[in-house]
N, C-alpha and C positions, 0 to 999 in steps of 0.2 A: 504494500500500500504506500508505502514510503518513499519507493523507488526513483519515483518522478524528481522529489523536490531536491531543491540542492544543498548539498553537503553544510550540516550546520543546521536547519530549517527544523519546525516542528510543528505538527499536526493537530490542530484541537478538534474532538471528538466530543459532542452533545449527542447524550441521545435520554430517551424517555425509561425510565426505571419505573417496574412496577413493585420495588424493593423493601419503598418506605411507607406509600398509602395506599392500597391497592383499590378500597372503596372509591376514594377520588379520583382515582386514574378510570374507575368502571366507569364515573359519571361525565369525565371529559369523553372517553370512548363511546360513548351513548350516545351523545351530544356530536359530537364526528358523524359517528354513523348517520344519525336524523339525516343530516344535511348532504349524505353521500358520497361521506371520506371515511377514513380511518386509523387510527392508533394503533402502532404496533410497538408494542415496549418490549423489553427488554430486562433482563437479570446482569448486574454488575458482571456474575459468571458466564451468562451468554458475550457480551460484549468483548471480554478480556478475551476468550475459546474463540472468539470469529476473528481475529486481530492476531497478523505477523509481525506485531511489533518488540524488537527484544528488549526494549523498555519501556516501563510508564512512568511519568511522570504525573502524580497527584494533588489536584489542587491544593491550596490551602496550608 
């Protein structure tokens, strides 16, 4: 995933966790859906398992 950028550069990765409120994440997904879209979250542990990157770097 990384390959592109160049030497030195680093990649910020946002994505939707259903980790912390699942209830709240069902009623934004509700709300998507109504209108034709959709929410596809994610587990901290999905996210790191789909990523070739041989480091993270964690906010905060």
């Amino acid at each position: 995933m990384t390959d592109a950028l160049a030497p030195g550069s680093h990649l910020a990765l946002t994505y939707v966790s259903d980790d912390f409120e699942p209830d709240a994440l069902q009623e934004v997904s509700d709300s998507f859906k109504a209108k034709g879209s959709h929410v596809d979250a994610r587990s901290r542990n999905e996210v790191l398992r789909s990523s070739t990157a041989s480091t993270w770097s964690i906010p905060g």
